[in-house]
C-alpha positions as CSV (number, residue, x, y, z in Angstrom):
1,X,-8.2,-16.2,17.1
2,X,-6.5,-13.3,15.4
3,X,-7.8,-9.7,15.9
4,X,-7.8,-8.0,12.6
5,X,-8.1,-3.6,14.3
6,X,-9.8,-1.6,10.8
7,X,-9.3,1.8,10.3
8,X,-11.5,3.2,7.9
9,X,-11.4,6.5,5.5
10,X,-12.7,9.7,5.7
11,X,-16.3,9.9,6.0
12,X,-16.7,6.3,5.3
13,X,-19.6,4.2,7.2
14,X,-18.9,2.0,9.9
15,X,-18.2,-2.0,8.9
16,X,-19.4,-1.1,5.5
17,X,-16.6,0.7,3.6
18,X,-13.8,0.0,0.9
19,X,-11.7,-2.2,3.7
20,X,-14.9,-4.5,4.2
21,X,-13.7,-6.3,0.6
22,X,-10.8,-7.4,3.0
23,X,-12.5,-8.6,5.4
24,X,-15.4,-10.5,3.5
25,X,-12.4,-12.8,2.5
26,X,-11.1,-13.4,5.7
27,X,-11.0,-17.1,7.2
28,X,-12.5,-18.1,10.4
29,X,-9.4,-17.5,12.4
30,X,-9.5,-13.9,12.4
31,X,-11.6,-11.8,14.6
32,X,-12.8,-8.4,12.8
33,X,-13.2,-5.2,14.9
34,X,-13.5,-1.6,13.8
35,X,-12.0,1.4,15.4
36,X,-14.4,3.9,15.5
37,X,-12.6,7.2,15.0
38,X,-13.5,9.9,14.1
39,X,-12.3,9.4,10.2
40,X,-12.8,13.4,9.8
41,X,-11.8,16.1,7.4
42,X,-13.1,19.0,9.3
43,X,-16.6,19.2,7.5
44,X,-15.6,16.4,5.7
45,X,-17.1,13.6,6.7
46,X,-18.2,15.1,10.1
47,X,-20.6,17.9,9.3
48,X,-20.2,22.0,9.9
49,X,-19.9,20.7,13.9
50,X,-16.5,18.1,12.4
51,X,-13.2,17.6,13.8
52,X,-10.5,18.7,11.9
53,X,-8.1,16.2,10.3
54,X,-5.1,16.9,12.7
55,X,-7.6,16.5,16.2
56,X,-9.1,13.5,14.8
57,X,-5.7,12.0,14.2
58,X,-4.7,13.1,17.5
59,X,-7.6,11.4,19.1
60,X,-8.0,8.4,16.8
61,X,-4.2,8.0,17.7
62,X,-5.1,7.6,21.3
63,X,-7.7,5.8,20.7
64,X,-6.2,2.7,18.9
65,X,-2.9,2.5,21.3
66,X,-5.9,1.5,23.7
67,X,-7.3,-1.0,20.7
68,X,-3.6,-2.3,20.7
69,X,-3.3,-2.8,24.5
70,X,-6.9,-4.3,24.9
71,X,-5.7,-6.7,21.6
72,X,-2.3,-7.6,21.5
73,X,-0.6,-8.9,18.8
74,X,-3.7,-7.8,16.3
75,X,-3.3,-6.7,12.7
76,X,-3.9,-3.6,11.5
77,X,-5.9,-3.1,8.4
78,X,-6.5,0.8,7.2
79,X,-7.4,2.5,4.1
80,X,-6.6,6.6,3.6
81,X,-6.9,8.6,6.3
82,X,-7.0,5.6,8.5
83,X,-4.0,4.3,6.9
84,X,-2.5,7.7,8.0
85,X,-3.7,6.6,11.8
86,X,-2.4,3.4,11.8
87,X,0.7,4.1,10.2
88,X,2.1,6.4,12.7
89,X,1.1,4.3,15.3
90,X,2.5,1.2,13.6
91,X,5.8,3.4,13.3
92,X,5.8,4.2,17.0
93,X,5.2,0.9,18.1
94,X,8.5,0.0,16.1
95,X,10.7,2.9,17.2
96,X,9.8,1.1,20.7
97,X,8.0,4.5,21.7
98,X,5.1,2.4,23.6
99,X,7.0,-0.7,25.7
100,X,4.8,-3.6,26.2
101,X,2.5,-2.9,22.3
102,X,2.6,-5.0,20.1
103,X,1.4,-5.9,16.3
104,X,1.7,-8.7,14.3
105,X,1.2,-7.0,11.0
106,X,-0.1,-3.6,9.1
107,X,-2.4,-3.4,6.0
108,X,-1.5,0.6,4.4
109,X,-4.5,0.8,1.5
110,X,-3.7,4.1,-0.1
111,X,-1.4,5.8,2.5
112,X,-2.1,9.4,2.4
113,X,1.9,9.4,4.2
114,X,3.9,6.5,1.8
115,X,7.3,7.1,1.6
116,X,8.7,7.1,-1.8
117,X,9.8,3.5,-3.3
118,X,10.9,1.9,-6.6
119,X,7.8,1.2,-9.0
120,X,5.2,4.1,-7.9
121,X,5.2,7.7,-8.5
122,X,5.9,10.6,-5.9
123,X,4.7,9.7,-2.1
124,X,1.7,10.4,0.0
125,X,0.5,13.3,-0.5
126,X,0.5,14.3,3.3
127,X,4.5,13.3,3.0
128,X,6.6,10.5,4.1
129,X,6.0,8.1,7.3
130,X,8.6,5.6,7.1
131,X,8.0,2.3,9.4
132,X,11.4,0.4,10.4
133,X,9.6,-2.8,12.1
134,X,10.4,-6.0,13.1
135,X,6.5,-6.9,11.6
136,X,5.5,-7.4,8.1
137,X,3.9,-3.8,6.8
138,X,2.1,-4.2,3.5
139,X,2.1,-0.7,1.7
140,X,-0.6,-1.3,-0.7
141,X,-1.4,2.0,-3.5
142,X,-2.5,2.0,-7.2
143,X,-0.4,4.3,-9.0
144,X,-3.0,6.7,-10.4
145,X,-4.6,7.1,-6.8
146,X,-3.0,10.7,-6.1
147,X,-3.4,10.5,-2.3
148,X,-0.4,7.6,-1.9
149,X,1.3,8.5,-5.1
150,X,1.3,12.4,-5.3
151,X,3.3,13.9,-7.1
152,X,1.9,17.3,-7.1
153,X,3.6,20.2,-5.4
154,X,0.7,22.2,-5.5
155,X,-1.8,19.4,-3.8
156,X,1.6,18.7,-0.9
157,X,1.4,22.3,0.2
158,X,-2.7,22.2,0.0
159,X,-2.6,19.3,2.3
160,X,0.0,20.8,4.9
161,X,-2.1,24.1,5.1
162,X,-5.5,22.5,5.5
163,X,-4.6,19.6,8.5
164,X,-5.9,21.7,10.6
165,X,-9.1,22.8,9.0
166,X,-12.6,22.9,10.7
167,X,-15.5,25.0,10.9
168,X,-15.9,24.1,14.4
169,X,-12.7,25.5,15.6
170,X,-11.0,28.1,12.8
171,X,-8.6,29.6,15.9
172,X,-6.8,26.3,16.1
173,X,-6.3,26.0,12.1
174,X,-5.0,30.0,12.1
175,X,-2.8,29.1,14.9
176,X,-1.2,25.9,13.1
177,X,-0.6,27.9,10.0
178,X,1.1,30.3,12.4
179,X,3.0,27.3,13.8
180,X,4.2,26.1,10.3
181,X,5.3,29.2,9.5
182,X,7.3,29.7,12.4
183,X,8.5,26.0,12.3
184,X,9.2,26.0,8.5
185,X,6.8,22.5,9.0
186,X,6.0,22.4,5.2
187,X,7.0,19.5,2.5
188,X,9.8,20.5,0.9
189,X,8.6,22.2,-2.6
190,X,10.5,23.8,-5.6
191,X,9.5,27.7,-5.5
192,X,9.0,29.0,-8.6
193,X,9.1,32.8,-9.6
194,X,6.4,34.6,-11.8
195,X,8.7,34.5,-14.5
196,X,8.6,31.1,-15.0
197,X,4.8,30.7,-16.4
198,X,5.6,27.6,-18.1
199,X,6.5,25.4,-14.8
200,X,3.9,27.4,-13.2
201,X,1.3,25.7,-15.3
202,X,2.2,22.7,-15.2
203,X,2.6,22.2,-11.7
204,X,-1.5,23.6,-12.1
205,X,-2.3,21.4,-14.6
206,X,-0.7,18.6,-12.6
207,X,-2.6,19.2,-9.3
208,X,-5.6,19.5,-11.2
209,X,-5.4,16.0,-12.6
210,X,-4.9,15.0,-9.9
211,X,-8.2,16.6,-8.4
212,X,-9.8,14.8,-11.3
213,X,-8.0,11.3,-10.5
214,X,-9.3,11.7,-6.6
215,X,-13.0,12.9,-7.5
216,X,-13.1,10.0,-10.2
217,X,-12.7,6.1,-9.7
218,X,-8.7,6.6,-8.9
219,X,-9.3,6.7,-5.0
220,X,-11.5,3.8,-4.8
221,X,-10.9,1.1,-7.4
222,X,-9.0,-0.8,-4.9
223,X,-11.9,-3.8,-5.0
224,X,-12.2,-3.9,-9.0
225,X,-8.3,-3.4,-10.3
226,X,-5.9,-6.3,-10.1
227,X,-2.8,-5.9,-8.3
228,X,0.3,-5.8,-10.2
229,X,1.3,-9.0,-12.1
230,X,-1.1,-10.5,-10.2
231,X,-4.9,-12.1,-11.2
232,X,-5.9,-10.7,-8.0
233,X,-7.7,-7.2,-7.3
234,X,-5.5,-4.7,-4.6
235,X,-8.5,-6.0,-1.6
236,X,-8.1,-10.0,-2.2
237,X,-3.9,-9.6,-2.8
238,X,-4.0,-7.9,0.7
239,X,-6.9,-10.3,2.2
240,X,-4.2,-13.5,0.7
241,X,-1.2,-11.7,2.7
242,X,-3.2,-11.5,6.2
243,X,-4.8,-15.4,5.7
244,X,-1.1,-16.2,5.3
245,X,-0.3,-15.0,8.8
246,X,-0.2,-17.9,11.8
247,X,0.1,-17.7,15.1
């Protein structure tokens, strides 16, 4: 039996969320098991008492290595945030940062960190994570979702300076910002001067479509719109790709 590890999004229930129309569809041979994470945002998704994004990465990063070593050879499936977690591990693992881990596959559903490629707008809107492996990785984003396919300036530099964000623990988000400005650990963004009003509203009027695009359907239509050229919605395309994995 196959282990199939799921990483679920941002305040999303356990067993229950957008990845569970991947797993409905999966045979027999494969063993589900969720991660349980802390899929946080600061109050996001955790309350006033919340880990910030950046800790619960660094702990959900720990967290499945273990998931990994307890199941080798599983899949990772992940959607947003968790896709994020799994990603960067999924990278390590093929850097050969962890000896002895191994994966037979990753499932990215809306990576908030897809690196740019031919046929989707901008990148994640976190930046770019690529993943050289040896293992098939299935980058998987609808085009109008802006949190793989960003390509607002204004939302990469929002993203960079909230990471670090909770109510529970502001001195550690006020010393990061400290830290990126020291570090110069900001995506790369044109700067525009006050003269030039027109690019200036733009680059607004951008970012807030794209608000509009993550508060509406764009985020989570990943069960009802087909993949491209395909008959099949984004969930079953990527559900067909992990049935087709044997031993």
């Amino acid at each position: 039996m196959i282990t199939v590890l799921v990483c679920r999004g941002i305040g999303e229930p356990m067993h229950t969320g957008l990845l569970s129309y991947v797993t409905r569809l999966l045979t027999s041979r494969f063993r589900v098991i969720e991660v349980p994470w802390e899929a946080t945002y600061g109050p996001f998704g955790g309350g006033l008492d919340g880990s910030s994004y950046a800790a619960a990465l660094a702990s959900g990063r720990l967290m499945l290595l273990e998931y990994i070593r307890r199941y080798p050879g599983a899949i990772l499936l992940s959607y947003s945030a968790g896709a994020a977690l799994a990603g960067n591990v999924a990278a390590e693992i093929g850097r050969g940062v962890h000896p002895g881990l191994s994966v037979r596959a990753v499932g990215l559903l809306a990576d908030p960190l897809r690196p740019r490629s031919v046929g989707l707008p901008g990148h994640g809107i976190a930046g770019e994570r690529p993943i050289q492996a040896s293992f098939p990785v299935w980058q998987v984003a609808d085009p109008r979702d802006p949190i793989p396919c960003c390509t607002s300036e204004a939302l990469y530099t929002l993203a960079d300076q909230s990471a670090a964000f909770s109510l529970v623990d502001p001195a550690a988000w006020g010393w990061d910002l400290i830290d990126r400005l020291k570090n110069d650990r900001w995506q790369e963004v044109k700067r525009l001067q006050f003269w030039q009003i027109p690019e200036i509203l733009t680059r607004y009027r951008i970012a807030i479509e794209h608000v509009q695009r993550y508060l509406g359907p764009d985020h989570v239509s990943y069960p009802v719109r087909n993949y491209p050229g395909s008959t099949r919605t984004y969930t079953e395309w990527l559900a067909d790709r992990i049935n087709e994995i044997r031993e």
